[in-house]
C-alpha positions, 0 to 999 in steps of 0.5 A: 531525481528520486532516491526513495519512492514510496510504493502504496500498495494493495494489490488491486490492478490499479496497484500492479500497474503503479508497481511497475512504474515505481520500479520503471521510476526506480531503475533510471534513478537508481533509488530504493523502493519502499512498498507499504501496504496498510491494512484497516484495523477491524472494528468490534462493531464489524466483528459483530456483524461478520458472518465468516469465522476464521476455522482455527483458534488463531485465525479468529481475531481478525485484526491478525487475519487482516495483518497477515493478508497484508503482509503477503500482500507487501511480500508479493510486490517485493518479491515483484520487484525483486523478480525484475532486477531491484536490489534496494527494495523494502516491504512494510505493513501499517494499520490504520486509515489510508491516506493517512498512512500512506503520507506519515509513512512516507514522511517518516521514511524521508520518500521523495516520490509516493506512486500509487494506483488511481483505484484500489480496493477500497469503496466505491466513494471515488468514481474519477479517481479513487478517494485514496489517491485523492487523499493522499494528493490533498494531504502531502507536500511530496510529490504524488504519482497516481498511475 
């Protein structure tokens, strides 16, 4: 049925909750499962407003403090699914917009199935369901589920 299943993950509740799907999904298709989380590039004009300074001269440019969140955010959902079982499972990090991420990664990847949370962390924009899922069921021909 599904041989590679895109899991757009951000660790939200709504995240977790189509995490465990992903992989209910996976186990009876026997197919791998590609956790993405997609982290928004930190603008100049944001950088100027923050009132939070990383403490060390590394963590200061915030699109690295971002990166990295995301990556142990992808890491958690991996070791997730790792934890239950899963053999085929794949962690990435991708900045930028995202729905717009989440579909061209899953095409890239040839993904036969996109699973995410109706509500993220991302703004209040969706109050039914969450305007990342809106997106990403409006710009893509593969199927979507939205738990």
């Amino acid at each position: 049925m599904f041989n590679t299943i895109l899991a757009a993950y951000d660790g939200s509740k709504g995240a977790d909750l189509a995490l465990e799907k992903a992989a209910e999904l996976a186990k009876l298709c026997d197919a791998e499962v590609r956790v993405l989380t997609v982290y928004r590039h930190h603008s100049m004009l944001e950088a100027s407003l923050s009132m939070v300074r990383g403490s060390s001269e590394a963590n200061t440019n915030m699109d690295d403090v971002m990166r990295d969140v995301a990556r142990e955010t992808a890491e958690q959902a991996k070791t997730y699914l790792t934890d239950t079982g899963m053999e085929k499972v794949s962690a990435f990090i991708q900045g930028g917009p995202s729905a717009r991420t989440i579909v061209s990664f899953a095409k890239e990847n040839g993904c036969d199935l996109i699973v995410l949370g109706s509500r993220g962390l991302g703004s209040s924009e969706g109050y039914m369901l969450g305007s990342v899922s809106h997106k990403v069921t409006s710009l893509t021909d593969i199927p979507v589920l939205v738990v």
